[in-house]
Short mmCIF file of the C-alpha atoms (twelve columns), coordinates in Angstrom:
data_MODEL
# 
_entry.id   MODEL 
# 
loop_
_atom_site.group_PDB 
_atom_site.id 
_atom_site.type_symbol 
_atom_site.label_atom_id 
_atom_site.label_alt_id 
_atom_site.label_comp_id 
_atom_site.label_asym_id 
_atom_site.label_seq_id 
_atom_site.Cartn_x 
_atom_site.Cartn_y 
_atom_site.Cartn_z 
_atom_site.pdbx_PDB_model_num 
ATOM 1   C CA . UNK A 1   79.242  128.810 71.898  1 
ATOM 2   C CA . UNK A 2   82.025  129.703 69.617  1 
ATOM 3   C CA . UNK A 3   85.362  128.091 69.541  1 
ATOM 4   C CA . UNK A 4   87.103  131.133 70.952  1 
ATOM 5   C CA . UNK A 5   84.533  131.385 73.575  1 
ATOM 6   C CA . UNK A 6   84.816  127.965 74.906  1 
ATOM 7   C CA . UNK A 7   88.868  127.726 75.016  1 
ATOM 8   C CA . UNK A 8   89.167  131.096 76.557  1 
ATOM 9   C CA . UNK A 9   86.666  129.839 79.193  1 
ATOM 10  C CA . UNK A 10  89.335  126.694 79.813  1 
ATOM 11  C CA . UNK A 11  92.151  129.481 79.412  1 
ATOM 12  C CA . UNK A 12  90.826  131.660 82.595  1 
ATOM 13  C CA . UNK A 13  89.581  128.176 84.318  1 
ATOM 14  C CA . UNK A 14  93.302  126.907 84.250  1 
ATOM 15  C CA . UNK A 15  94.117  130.999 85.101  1 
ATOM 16  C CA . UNK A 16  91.975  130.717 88.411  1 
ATOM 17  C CA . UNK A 17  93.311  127.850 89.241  1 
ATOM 18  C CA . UNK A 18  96.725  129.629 89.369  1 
ATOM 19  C CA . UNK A 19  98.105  127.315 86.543  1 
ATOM 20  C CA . UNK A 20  101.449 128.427 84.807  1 
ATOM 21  C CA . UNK A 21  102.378 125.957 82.676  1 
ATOM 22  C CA . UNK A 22  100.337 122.613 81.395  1 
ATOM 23  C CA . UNK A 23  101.073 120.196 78.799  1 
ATOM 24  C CA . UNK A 24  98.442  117.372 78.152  1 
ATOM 25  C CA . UNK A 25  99.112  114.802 75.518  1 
ATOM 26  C CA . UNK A 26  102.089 112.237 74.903  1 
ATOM 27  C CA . UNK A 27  105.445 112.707 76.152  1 
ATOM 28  C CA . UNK A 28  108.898 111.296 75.370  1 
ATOM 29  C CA . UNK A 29  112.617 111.761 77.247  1 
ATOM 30  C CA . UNK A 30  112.846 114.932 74.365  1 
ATOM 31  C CA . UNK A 31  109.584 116.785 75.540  1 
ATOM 32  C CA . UNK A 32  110.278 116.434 79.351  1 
ATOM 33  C CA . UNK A 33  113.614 117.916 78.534  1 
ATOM 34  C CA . UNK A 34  112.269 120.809 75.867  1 
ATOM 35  C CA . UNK A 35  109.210 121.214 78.759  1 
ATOM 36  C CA . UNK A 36  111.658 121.066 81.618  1 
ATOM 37  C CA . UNK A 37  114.218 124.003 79.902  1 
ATOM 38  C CA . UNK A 38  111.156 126.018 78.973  1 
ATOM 39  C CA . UNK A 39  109.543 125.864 82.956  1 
ATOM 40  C CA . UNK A 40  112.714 126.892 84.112  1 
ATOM 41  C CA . UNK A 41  113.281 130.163 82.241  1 
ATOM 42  C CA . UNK A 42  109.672 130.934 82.638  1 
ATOM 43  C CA . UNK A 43  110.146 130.459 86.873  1 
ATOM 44  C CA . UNK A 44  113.375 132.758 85.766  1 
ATOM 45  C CA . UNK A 45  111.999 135.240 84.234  1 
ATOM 46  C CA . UNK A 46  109.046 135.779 87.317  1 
ATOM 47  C CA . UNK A 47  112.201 136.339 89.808  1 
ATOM 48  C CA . UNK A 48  111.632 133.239 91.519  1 
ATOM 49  C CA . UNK A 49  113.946 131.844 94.281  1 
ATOM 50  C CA . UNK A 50  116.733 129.572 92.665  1 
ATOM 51  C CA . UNK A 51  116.287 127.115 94.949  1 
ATOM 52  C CA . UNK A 52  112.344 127.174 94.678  1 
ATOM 53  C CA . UNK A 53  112.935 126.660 90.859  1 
ATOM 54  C CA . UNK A 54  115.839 123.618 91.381  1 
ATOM 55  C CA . UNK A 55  112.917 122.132 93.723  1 
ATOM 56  C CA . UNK A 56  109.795 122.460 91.271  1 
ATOM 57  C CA . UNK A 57  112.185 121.345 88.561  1 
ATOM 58  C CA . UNK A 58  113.178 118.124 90.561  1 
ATOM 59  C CA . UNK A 59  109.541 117.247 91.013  1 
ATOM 60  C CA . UNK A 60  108.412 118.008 87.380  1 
ATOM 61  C CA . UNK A 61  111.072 115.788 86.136  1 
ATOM 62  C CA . UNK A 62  110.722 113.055 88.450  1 
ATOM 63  C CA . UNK A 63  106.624 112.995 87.793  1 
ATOM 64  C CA . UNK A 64  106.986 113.382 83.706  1 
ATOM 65  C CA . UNK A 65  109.138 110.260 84.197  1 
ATOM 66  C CA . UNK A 66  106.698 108.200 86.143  1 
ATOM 67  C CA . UNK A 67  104.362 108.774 83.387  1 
ATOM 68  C CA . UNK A 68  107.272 108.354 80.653  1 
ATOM 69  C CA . UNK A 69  107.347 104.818 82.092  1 
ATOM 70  C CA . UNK A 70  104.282 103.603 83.761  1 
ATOM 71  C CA . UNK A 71  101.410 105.330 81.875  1 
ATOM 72  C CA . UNK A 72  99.026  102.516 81.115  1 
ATOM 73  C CA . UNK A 73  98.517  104.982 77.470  1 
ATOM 74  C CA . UNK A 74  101.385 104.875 75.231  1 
ATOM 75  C CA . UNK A 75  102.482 104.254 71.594  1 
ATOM 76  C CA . UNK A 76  105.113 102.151 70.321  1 
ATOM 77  C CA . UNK A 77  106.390 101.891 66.922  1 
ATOM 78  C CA . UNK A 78  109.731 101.822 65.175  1 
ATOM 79  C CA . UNK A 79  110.543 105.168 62.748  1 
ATOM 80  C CA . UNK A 80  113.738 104.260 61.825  1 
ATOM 81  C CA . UNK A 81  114.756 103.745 65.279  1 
ATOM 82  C CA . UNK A 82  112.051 102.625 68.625  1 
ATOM 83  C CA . UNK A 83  110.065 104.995 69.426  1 
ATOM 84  C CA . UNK A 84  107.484 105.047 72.688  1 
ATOM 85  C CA . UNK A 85  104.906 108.000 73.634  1 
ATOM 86  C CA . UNK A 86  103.514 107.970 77.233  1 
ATOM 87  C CA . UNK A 87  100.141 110.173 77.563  1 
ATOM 88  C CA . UNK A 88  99.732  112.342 80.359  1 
ATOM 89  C CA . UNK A 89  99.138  115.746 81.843  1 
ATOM 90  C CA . UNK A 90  101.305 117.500 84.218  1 
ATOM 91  C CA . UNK A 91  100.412 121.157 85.371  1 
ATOM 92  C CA . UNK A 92  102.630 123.658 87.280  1 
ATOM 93  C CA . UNK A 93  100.769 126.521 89.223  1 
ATOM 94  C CA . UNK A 94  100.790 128.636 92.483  1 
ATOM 95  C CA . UNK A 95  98.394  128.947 95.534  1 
ATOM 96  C CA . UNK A 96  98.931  131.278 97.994  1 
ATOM 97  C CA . UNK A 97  102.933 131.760 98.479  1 
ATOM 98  C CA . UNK A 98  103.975 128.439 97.104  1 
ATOM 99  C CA . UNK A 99  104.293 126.388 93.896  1 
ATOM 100 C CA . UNK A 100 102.461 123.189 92.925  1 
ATOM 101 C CA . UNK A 101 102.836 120.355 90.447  1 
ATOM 102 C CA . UNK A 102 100.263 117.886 89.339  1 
ATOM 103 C CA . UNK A 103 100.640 114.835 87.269  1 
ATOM 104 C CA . UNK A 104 97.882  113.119 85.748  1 
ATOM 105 C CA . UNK A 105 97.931  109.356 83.892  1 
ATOM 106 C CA . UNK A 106 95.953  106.287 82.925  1 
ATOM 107 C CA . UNK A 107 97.348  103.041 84.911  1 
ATOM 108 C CA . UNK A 108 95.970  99.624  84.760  1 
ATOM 109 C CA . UNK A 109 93.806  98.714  87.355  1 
ATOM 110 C CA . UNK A 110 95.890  95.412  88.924  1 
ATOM 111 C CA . UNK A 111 98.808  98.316  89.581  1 
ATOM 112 C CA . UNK A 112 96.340  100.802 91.351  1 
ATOM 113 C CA . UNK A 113 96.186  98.993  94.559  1 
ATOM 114 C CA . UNK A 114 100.009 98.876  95.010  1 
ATOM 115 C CA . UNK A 115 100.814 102.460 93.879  1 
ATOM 116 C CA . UNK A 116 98.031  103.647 96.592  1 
ATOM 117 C CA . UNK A 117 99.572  101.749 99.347  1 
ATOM 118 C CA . UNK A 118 102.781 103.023 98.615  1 
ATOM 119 C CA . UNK A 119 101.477 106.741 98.467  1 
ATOM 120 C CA . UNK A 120 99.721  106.150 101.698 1 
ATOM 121 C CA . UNK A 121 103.241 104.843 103.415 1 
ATOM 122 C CA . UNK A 122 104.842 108.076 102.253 1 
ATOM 123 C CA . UNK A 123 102.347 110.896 102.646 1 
ATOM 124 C CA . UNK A 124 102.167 108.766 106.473 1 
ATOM 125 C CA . UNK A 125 106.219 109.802 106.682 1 
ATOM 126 C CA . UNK A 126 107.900 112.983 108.392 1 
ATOM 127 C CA . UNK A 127 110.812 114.264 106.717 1 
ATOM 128 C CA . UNK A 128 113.528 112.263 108.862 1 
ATOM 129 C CA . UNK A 129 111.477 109.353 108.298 1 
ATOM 130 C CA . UNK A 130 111.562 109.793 104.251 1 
ATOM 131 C CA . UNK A 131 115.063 110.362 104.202 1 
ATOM 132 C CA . UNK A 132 115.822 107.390 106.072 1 
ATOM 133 C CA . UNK A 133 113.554 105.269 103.871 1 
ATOM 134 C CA . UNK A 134 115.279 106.815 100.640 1 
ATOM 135 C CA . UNK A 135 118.733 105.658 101.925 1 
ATOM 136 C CA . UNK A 136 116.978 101.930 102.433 1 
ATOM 137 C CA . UNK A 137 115.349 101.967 99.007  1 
ATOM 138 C CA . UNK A 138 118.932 103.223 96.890  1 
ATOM 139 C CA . UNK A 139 120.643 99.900  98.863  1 
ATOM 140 C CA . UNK A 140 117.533 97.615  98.051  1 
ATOM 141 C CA . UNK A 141 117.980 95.550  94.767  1 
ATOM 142 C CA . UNK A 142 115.492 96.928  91.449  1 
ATOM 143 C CA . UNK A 143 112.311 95.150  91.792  1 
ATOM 144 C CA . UNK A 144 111.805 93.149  88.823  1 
ATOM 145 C CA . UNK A 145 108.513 94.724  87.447  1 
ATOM 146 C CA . UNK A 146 110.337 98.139  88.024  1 
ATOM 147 C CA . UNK A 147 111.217 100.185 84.895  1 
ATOM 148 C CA . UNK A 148 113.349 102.527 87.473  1 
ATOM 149 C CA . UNK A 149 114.898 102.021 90.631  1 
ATOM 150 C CA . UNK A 150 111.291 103.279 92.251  1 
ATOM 151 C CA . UNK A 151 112.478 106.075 94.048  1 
ATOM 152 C CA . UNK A 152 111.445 108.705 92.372  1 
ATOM 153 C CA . UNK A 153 108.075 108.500 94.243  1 
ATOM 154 C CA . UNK A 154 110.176 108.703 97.064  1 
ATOM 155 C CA . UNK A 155 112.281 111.471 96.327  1 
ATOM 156 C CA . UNK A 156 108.922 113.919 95.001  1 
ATOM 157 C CA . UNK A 157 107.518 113.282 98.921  1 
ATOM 158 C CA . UNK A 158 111.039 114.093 99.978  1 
ATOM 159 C CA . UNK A 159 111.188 117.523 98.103  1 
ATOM 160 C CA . UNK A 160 107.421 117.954 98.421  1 
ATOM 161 C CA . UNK A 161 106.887 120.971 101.780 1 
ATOM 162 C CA . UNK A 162 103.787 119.013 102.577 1 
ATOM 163 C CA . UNK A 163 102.412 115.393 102.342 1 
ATOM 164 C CA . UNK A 164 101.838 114.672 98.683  1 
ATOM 165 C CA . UNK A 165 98.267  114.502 97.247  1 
ATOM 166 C CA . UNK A 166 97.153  111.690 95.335  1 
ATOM 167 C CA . UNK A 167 93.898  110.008 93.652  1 
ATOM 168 C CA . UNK A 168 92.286  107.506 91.651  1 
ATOM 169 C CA . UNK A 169 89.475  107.787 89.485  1 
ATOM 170 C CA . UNK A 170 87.904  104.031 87.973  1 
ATOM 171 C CA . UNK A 171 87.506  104.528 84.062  1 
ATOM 172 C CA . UNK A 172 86.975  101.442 82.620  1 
ATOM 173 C CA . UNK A 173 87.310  97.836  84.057  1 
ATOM 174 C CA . UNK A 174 90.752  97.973  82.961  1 
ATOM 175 C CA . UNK A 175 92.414  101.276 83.819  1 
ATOM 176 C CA . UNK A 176 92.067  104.064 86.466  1 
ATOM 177 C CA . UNK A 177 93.176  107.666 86.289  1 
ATOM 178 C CA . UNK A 178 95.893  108.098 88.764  1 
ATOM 179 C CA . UNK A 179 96.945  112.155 90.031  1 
ATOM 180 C CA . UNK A 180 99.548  113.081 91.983  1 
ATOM 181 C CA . UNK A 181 100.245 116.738 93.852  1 
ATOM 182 C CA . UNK A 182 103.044 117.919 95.296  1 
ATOM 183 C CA . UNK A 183 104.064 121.463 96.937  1 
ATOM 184 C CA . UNK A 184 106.962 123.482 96.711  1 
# 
């Protein structure tokens, strides 16, 4: 199979699938914001609602953090100045009448357990109920292991038109591939 052969086969797979944009690789606060501006003009230019796009901007932004700060893959180094690259996938697409955004990262194993309770608790919630628990969490004091004020998990169920989606995958004895789904 030729080159061109085999990544036009993953081009029409991620076509099928209805995905419109995808990045996959490492990501820093300057590529969520380049990837961010560049999702919004292409939602723009397809006539999409404005507040459809504000929404599926939200939730991009809010999942390209979580793997910004708790991908379990990342570089560190110092060019002059810190640097730190999370690695991650996050893919924006359509099915049916409504948009969809998917974020994909490595997380260690001991963490897995927690972040799949709290998933559970929130794709468990009705809207009322979400909102309610948002107001909670924004009074609660930052956990200490928190690298935000963990609500942004919160606040993509909140904006999400349907209970989020969310998996696990066991790689090694270490880490486990964590996805998250959310509609718009």
């Amino acid at each position: 199979m030729s080159i061109a052969t085999e990544y036009f086969a993953f081009h029409r797979q991620l076509q099928e699938r209805g995905v419109v944009f995808s990045f996959v690789g490492y990501l820093s606060e300057g590529i969520l914001f380049s990837l961010g501006e560049a999702l919004k003009q292409k939602m723009s230019l397809e006539d999409a609602d404005s507040r459809v796009i504000k929404r599926v901007f939200s939730i991009f932004v809010e999942q390209v953090q979580n793997i910004i700060r708790y991908s379990a893959e990342r570089v560190e180094g110092d060019l002059g100045k810190p640097v730190e690259l999370s690695s991650g996938m996050v893919v924006v697409g359509r099915e049916r009448d409504r948009f969809f955004v998917v974020c994909g990262n490595m997380v260690r194993r001991d963490e897995a357990a927690e972040l799949q309770r709290r998933l559970e608790q929130l794709a468990s919630m009705d809207k009322d109920s979400l909102k309610s628990y948002y107001r909670e969490r924004l009074r609660a004091p930052v956990e200490d292991d928190s690298r935000g004020g963990n609500i942004g998990l919160i606040e993509i169920a909140r904006r999400s038109t349907d209970p989020i989606e969310f998996g696990f995958v066991e790689v090694t004895e270490a880490r486990s591939f964590f996805c998250l789904k959310a509609y718009i």
